[in-house]
TORKOL-773270 format. One record per residue (C-alpha): x, y, z; chain. Coordinates in pm, whole numbers, plus 50000, padded with zeros to 5 digits. Example, Ala and Ser with C-alpha at 12.3 -4.5 7.8 and 13.67 -1.06 7.14 Angstrom:
<recs>
<rec <51230, 49550, 50780>, "A">,
<rec <51367, 49894, 50714>, "A">,
</recs>
This chain:
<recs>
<rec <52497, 49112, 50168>, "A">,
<rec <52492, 48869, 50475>, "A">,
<rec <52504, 48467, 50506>, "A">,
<rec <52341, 48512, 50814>, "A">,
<rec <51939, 48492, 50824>, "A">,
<rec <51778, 48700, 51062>, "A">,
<rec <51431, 48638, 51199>, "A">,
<rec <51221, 48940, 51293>, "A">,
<rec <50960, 48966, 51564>, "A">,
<rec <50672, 49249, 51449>, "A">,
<rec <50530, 49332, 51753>, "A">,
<rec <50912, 49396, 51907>, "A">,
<rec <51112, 49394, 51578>, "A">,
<rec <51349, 49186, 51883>, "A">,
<rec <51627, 48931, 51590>, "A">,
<rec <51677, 48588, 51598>, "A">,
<rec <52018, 48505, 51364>, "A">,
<rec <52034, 48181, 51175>, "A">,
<rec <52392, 48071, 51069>, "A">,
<rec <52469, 47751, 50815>, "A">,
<rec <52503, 47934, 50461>, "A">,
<rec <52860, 47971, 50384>, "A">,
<rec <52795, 48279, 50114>, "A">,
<rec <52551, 48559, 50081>, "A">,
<rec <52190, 48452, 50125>, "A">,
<rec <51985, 48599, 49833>, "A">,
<rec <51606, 48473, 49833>, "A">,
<rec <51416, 48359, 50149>, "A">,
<rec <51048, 48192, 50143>, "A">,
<rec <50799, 48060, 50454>, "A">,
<rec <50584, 47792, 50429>, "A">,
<rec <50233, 47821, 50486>, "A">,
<rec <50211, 47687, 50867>, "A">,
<rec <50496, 47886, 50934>, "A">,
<rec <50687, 47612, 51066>, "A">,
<rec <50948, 47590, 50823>, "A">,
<rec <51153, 47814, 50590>, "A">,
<rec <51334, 47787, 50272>, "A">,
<rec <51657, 47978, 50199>, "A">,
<rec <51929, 47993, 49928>, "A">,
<rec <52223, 48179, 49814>, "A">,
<rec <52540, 48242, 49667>, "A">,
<rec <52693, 47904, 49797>, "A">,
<rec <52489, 47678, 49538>, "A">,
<rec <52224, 47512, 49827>, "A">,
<rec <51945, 47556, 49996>, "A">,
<rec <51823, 47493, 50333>, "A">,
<rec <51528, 47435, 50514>, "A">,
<rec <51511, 47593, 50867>, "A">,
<rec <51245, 47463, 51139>, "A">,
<rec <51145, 47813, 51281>, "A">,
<rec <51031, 47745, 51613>, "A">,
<rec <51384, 47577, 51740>, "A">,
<rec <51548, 47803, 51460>, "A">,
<rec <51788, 47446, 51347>, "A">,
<rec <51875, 47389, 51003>, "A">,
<rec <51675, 47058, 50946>, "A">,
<rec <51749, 46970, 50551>, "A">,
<rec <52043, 47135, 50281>, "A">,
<rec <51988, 47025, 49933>, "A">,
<rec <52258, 47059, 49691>, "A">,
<rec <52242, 47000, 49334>, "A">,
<rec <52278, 47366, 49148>, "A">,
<rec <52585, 47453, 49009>, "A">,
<rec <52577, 47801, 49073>, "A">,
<rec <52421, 48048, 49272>, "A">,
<rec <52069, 48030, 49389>, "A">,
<rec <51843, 48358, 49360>, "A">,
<rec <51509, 48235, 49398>, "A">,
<rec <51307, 47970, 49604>, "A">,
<rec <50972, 47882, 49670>, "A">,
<rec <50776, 47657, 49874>, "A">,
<rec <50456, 47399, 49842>, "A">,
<rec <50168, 47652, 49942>, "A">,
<rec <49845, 47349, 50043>, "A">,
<rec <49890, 47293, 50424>, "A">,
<rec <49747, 46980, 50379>, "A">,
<rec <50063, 46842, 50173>, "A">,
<rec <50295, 46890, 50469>, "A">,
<rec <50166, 46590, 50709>, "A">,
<rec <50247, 46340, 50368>, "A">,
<rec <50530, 46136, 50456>, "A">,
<rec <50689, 45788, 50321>, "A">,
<rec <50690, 45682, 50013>, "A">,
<rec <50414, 45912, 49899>, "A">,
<rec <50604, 46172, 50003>, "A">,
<rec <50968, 46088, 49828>, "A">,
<rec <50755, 46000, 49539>, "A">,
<rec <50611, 46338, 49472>, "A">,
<rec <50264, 46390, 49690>, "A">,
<rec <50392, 46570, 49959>, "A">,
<rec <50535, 46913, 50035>, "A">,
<rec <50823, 47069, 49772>, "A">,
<rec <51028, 47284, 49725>, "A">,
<rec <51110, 47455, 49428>, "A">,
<rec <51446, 47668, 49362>, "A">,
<rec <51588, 47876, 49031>, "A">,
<rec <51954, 47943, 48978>, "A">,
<rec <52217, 48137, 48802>, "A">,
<rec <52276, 47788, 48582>, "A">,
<rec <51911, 47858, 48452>, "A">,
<rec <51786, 47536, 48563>, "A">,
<rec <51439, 47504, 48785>, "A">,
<rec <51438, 47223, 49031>, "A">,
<rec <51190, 47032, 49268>, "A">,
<rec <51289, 46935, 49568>, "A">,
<rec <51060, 46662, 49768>, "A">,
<rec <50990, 46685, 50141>, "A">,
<rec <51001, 46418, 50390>, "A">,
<rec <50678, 46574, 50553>, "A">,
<rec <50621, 46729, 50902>, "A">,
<rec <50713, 46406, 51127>, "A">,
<rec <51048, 46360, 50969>, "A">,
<rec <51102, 46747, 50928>, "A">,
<rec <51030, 46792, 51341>, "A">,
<rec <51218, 46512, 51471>, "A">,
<rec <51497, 46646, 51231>, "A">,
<rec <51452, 46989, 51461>, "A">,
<rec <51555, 46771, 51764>, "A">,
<rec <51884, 46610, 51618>, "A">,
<rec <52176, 46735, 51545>, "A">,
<rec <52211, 46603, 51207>, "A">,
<rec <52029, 46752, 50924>, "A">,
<rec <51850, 46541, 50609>, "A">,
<rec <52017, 46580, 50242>, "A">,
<rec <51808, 46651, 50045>, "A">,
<rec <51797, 46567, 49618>, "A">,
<rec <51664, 46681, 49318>, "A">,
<rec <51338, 46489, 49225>, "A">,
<rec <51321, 46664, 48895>, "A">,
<rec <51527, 46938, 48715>, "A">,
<rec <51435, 47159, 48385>, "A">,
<rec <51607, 47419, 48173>, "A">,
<rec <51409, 47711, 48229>, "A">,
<rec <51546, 48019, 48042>, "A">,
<rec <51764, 48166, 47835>, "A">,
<rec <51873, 48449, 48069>, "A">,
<rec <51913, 48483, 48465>, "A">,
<rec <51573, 48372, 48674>, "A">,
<rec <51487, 48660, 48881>, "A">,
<rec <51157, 48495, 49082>, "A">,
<rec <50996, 48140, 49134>, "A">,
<rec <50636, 48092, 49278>, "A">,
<rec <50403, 47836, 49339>, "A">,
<rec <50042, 47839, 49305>, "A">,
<rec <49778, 47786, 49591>, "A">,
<rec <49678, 47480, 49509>, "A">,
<rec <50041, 47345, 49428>, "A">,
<rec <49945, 47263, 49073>, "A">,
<rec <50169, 47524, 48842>, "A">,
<rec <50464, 47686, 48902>, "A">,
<rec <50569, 48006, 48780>, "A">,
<rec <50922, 48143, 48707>, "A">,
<rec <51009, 48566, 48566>, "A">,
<rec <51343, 48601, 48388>, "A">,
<rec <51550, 48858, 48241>, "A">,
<rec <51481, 48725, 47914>, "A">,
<rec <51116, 48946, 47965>, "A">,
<rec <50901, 48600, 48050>, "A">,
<rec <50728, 48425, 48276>, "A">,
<rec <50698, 48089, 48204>, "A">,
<rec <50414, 47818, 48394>, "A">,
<rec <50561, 47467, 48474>, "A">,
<rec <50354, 47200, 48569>, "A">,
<rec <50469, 47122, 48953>, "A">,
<rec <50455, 46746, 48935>, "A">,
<rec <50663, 46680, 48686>, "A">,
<rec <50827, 47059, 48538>, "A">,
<rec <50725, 47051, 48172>, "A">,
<rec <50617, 47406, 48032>, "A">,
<rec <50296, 47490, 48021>, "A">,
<rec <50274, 47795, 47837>, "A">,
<rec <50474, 48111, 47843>, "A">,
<rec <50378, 48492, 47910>, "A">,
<rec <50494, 48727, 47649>, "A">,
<rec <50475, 49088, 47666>, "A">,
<rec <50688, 49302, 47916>, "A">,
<rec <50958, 49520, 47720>, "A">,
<rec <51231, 49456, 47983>, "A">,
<rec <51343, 49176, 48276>, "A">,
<rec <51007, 49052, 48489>, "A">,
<rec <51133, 49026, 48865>, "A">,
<rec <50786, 48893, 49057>, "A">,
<rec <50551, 48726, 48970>, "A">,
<rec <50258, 48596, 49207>, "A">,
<rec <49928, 48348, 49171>, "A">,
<rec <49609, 48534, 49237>, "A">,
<rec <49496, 48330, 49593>, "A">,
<rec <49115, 48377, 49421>, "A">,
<rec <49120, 48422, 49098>, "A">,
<rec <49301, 48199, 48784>, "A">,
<rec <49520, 48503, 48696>, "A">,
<rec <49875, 48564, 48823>, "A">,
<rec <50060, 48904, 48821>, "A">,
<rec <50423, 48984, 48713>, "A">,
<rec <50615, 49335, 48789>, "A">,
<rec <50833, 49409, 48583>, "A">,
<rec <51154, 49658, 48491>, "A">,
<rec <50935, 49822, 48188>, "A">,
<rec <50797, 50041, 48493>, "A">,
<rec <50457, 49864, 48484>, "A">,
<rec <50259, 49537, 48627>, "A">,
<rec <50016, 49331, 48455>, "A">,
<rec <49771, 49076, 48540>, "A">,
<rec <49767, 48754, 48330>, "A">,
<rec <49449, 48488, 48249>, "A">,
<rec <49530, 48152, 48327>, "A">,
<rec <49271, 48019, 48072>, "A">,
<rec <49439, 48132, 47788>, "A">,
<rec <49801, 48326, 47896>, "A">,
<rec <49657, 48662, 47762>, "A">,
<rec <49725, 48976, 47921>, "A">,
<rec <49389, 49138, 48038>, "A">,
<rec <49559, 49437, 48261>, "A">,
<rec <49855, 49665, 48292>, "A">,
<rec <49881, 49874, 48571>, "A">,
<rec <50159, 50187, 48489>, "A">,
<rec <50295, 50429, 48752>, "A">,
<rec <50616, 50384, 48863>, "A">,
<rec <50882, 50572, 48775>, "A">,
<rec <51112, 50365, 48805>, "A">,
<rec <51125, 49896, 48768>, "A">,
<rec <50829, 49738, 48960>, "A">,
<rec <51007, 49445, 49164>, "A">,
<rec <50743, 49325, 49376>, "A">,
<rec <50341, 49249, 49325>, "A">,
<rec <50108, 49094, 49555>, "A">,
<rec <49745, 49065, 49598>, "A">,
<rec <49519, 49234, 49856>, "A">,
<rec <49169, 49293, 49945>, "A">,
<rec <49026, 48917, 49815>, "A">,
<rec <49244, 48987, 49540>, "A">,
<rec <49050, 49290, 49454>, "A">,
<rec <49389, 49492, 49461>, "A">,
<rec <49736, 49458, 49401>, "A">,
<rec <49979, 49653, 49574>, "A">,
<rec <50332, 49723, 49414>, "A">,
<rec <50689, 49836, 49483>, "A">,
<rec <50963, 49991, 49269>, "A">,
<rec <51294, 50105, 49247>, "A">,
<rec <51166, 50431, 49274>, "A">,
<rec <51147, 50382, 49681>, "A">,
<rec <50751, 50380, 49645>, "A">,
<rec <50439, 50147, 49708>, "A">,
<rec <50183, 50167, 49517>, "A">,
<rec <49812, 50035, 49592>, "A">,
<rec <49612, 49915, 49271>, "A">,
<rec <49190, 49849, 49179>, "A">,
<rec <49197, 49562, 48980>, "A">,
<rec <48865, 49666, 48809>, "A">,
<rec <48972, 50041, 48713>, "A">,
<rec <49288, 50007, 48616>, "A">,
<rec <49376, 50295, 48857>, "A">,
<rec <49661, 50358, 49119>, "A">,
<rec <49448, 50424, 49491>, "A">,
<rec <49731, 50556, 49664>, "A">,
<rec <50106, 50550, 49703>, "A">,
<rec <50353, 50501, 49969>, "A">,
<rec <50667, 50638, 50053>, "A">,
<rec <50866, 50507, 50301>, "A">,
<rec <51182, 50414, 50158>, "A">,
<rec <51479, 50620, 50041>, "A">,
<rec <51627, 50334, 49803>, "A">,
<rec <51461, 50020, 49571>, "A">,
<rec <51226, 49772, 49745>, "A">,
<rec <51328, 49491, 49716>, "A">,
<rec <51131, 49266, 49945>, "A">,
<rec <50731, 49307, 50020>, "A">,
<rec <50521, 49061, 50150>, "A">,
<rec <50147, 49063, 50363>, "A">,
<rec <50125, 48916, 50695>, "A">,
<rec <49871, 48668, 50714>, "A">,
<rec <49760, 48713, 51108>, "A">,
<rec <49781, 49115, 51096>, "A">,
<rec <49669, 49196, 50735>, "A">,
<rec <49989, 49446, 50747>, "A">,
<rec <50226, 49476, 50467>, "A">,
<rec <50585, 49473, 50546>, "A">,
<rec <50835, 49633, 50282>, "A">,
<rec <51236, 49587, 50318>, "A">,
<rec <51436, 49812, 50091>, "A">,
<rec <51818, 49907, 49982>, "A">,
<rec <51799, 50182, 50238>, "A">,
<rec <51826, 49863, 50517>, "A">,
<rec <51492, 49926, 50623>, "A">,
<rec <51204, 49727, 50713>, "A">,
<rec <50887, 49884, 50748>, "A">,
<rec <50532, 49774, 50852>, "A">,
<rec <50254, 49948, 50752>, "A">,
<rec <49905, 49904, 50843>, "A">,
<rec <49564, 49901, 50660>, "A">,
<rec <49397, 50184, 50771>, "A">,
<rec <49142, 50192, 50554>, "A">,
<rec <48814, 50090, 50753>, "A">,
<rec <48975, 50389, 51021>, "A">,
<rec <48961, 50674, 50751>, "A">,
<rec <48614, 50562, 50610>, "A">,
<rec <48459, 50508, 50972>, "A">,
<rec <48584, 50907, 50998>, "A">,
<rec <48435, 50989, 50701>, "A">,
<rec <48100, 50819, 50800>, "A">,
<rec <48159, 51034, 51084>, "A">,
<rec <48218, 51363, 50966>, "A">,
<rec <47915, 51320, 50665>, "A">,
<rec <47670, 51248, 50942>, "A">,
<rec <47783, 51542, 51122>, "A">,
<rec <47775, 51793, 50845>, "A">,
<rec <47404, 51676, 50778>, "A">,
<rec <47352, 51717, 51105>, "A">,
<rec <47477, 52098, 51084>, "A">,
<rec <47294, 52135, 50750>, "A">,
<rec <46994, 52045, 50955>, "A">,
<rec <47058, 52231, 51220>, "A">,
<rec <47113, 52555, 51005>, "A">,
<rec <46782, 52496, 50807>, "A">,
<rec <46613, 52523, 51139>, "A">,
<rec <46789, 52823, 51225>, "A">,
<rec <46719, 53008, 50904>, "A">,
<rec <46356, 52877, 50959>, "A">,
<rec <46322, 53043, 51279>, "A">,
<rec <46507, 53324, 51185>, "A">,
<rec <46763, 53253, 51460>, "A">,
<rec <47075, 53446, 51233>, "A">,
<rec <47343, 53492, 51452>, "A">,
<rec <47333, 53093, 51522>, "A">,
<rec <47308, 53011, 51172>, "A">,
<rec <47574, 53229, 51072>, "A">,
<rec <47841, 53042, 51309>, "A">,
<rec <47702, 52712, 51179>, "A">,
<rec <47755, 52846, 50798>, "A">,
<rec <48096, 52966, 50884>, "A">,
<rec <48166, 52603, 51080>, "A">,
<rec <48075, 52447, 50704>, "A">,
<rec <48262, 52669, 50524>, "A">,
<rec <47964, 52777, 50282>, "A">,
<rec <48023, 53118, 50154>, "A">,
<rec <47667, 53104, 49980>, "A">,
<rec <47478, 53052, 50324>, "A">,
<rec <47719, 53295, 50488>, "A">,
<rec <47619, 53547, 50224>, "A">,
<rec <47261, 53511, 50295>, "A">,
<rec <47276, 53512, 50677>, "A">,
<rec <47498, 53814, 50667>, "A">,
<rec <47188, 53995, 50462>, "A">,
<rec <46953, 53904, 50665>, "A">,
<rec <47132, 53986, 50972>, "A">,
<rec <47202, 54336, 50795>, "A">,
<rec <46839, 54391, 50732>, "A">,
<rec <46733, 54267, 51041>, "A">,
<rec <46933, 54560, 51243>, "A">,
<rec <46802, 54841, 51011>, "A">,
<rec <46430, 54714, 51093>, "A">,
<rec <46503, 54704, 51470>, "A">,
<rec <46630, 55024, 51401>, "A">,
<rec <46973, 54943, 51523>, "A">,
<rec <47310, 55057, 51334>, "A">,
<rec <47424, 54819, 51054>, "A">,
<rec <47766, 54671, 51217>, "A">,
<rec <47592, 54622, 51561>, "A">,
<rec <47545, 54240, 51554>, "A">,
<rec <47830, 54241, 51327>, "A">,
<rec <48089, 54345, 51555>, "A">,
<rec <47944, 54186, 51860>, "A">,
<rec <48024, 53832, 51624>, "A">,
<rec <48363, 54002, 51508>, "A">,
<rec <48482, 54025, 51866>, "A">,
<rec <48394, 53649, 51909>, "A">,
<rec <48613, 53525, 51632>, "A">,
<rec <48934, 53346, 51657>, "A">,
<rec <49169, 53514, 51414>, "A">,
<rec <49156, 53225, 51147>, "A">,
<rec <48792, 53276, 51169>, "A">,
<rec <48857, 53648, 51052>, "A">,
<rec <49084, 53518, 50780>, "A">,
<rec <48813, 53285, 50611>, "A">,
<rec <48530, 53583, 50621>, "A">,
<rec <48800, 53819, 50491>, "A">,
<rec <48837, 53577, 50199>, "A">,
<rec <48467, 53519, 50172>, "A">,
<rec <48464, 53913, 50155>, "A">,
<rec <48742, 53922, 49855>, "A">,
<rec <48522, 53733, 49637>, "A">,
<rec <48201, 53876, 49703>, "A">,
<rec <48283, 54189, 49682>, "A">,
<rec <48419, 54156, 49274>, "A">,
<rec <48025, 54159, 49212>, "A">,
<rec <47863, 54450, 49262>, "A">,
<rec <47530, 54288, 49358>, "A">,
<rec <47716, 54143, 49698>, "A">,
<rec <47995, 54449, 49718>, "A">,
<rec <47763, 54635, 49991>, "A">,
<rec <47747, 54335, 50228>, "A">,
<rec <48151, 54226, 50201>, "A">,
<rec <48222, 54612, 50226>, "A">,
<rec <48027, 54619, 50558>, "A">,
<rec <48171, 54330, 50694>, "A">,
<rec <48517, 54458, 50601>, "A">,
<rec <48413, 54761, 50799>, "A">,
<rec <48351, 54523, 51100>, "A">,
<rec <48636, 54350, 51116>, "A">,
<rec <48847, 54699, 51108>, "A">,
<rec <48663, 54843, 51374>, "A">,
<rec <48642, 54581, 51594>, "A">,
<rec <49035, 54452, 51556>, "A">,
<rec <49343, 54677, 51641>, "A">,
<rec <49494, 54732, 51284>, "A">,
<rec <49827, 54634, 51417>, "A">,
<rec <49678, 54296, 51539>, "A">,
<rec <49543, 54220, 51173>, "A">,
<rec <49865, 54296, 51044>, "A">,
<rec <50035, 54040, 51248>, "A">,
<rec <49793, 53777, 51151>, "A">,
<rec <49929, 53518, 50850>, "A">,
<rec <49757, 53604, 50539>, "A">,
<rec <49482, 53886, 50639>, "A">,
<rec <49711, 54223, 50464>, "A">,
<rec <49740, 54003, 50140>, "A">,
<rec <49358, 53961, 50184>, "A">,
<rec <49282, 54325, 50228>, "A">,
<rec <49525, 54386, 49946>, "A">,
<rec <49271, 54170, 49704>, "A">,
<rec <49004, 54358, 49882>, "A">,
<rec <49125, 54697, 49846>, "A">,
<rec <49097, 54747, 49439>, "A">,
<rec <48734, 54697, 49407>, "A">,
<rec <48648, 54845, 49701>, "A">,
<rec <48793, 55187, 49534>, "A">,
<rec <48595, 55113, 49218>, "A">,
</recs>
C-alpha cells in the first residue's frame, strides 16, 4: 500500500522509484512500445509516466473517487497520431474505471508531444473525451482489445460488460459467473476474451454472440488473474489460493500448477521479449518463472531414444545369448519380465556348463550397488507369490545373502522390509 511506483529490472530485479501520486497507487498498465505507462490510485487521477527518463509526462483528473483499474490503447500504430486527429479520438487512449462506477476515455496527444513532454518540466492535463456509467457495483478490471476496437470492464456485480472504444456505448454484456469477475483479457488470436472470477473458476467467452463456450475449474480458492499463452492455445491462471495454474483451451483440462506464493496473486502478466511469466502476490513477492517446456520434452526425446536404443541393444544380447549383458541392460530398464527371463536362462545356462546354480549369480551380486540389490529384492517379492517363478526369486534371494554381509543388508533403507514380504512365501 505505496504511492510510490517502482520499476523492476528482470535480468537484475535492480528498482527504479517513481514519485507524483499523492495516495496509494492501485492498478498499473504499459503500453505496447513500452515507452509509456499508465497508473492510478486512491487520489482520484491518473498519470502517464515516460519510462525511459522515468518523468511524469500527463495527470488526468476527472473521477471523483478512487481509481482501481486502467488500461491502455494496445495498436502501436495509434501512438505516432498527433493533432487534431489525435484530440479528436484516432490516436492512442487511455481508458480508466473507478470507485464512482463510471468508465472513461482519455485521448493522447501521441508520441511527439508525449516525448518532448519527457524533456520539460511541466506535465500535459489531460481530460475526459468521453465518460459512461458502467455498473452497478465496484469495477474490479478494464481492458482493451488488440485492435483497440472494444473495451472490456469485470465488476462485482458478476459481469463483464464490452464498450465500444470510440465512443463507450455497451455492446453486450457477459452473464454467468456466480460471484465478483476480477480479470478479464482479449484473446490476442482469437474473437473470445477470458474473465477469472471469485466463483473459483475461468471461462472463455465468444465474441460473435457473448456465449460462454468454456469454464475452466480448479482453484480452490477466487481466480484473479487470466491471460493467454501458447498462440492463445492456453490460458494460465492465478488465485487466492497462492497457485498458478496452466490451462488447454481445447480439453478443458488444468496442465500443471504452480506454487510459488504463500498469499493471493494479485498481479500476473507475460513478458513479451522473454516469453516468462511474472506473478506478484500478497506475500510481497515477485516471481519470474520460465517456460521450460521445449527443455523437458527435448529430455524426453532424449531419454525415449535411449531406452530404444537399450531395448535394441538387449534384443541383440538375448539373440546372441550374451546373458549376463542383457541382464544389466534389463535391470538398467527396470523390466522385471526381461529380468525374469535372463535370470532363467542364466540359471540353466550354469547347470549345462555344469557349473553350480549361484555362480554367475553372485559374481553379478558382488557388482551391484546396494539400490541395485533393493530393486532385484523387490523384483524377487513379487515373483516369488507364484509358484511357477518361486524357484528363480528363491535362488536369487540365496545370492544376494551369500554374497552380502547380513549386517550390511540390514543397514540398507528398505531391503529387511523386503525380505520381510519375501519371507512368508518362501516358508510355504
Amino acid at each position: 500500500n505505496s504511492a510510490q511506483v517502482r520499476l523492476f529490472e528482470l535480468g537484475t530485479f535492480s528498482c527504479e522509484v517513481l514519485d507524483g501520486h499523492s495516495a496509494t497507487v492501485l492498478c498499473v498498465d504499459v503500453s505496447p512500445c513500452g515507452r509509456y505507462l499508465a497508473t492510478c490510485g486512491k487520489d482520484k487521477t491518473m498519470r502517464l509516466w515516460h519510462v525511459e527518463t522515468q518523468s511524469c509526462i500527463a495527470v488526468a483528473t476527472g473521477h471523483t473517487e478512487a481509481i482501481g483499474a486502467a488500461a491502455l490503447s494496445r495498436k502501436l500504430g495509434r501512438y505516432d497520431v498527433k493533432g487534431k486527429a489525435a484530440i479528436n479520438g484516432g490516436g492512442s487512449f487511455a481508458v480508466t474505471a473507478s470507485k464512482d462506477r463510471t468508465l472513461k476515455r482519455w485521448n493522447l496527444p501521441g508520441s511527439d508531444e508525449l516525448d518532448s513532454s519527457a524533456q520539460s518540466e511541466e506535465h500535459l492535463e489531460l481530460r475526459a473525451f468521453v465518460s459512461a456509467r458502467a455498473h452497478e457495483k465496484d469495477i474490479n478490471i478494464v481492458s482493451v482489445a488488440p485492435n483497440d476496437s472494444l473495451v472490456a470492464t469485470g465488476s462485482q456485480d458478476k459481469t463483464v460488460k464490452l464498450w465500444r472504444s470510440t465512443d463507450l456505448s455497451l455492446q453486450g454484456t457477459l452473464k454467468g459467473h456466480r460471484r465478483g469477475v476480477w480479470d478479464c483479457q482479449f484473446s490476442p488470436f482469437d474473437r473470445v476474451i477470458a474473465t477469472a472470477s471469485a466463483d473459483r473458476t475461468v471461462k472463455l467467452w465468444s465474441l460473435s454472440d457473448y456465449s460462454c463456450v468454456r469454464t475452466f475449474q480448479g482453484h480452490v480458492s477466487s481466480a484473479l488473474r487470466v491471460r493467454f499463452l501458447s498462440g492463445g492455445l492456453q490460458l494460465v491462471s492465478s488465485g487466492a489460493d497462492g497457485l498458478i495454474k496452466v490451462w488447454t483451451i481445447r480439453t478443458n483440462e488444468c496442465e500443471t500448477t504452480m506454487d510459488g506464493h504463500n498469499d493471493k496473486v494479485w498481479a500476473l502478466d507475460l513478458s513479451p521479449d522473454s516469453g516468462s511469466l511474472v506473478t506478484g502476490g500478497a506475500d510481497s513477492q515477485i516471481v519470474v518463472w520460465n517456460d521450460t517446456t521445449q527443455e523437458e520434452e527435448n529430455a524426453k526425446r532424449d531419454a525415449e531414444e535411449q531406452t530404444i536404443m537399450m531395448e535394441q541393444r538387449l534384443a541383440n544380447h538375448l539373440r546372441f545369448k550374451e546373458y549376463e549383458q542383457a541382464l544389466e541392460i534389463a535391470l538398467e530398464l527396470d523390466k522385471p519380465r526381461q529380468a525374469l527371463k535372463v535370470l532363467n536362462s542364466i540359471i540353466e545356462n550354469d547347470l549345462r556348463q555344469g557349473h553350480g546354480q549361484l555362480v554367475t549369480l553372485q559374481r553379478h551380486v558382488q557388482s551391484w550397488p546396494m539400490s541395485r540389490t533393493s530393486q532385484v529384492l523387490r523384483y524377487c517379492r513379487e515373483w516369488n507369490t507364484r509358484a511357477r517363478n518361486s524357484n528363480v526369486a528363491m535362488l536369487v534371494v540365496r545370492a544376494i545373502v551369500s554374497s552380502i554381509p547380513a549386517h550390511e543388508l540390514a543397514a540398507a533403507d528398505g531391503v529387511p522390509e523386503l525380505m520381510a514380504g519375501i519371507t512368508p512365501y518362501a516358508e510355504r
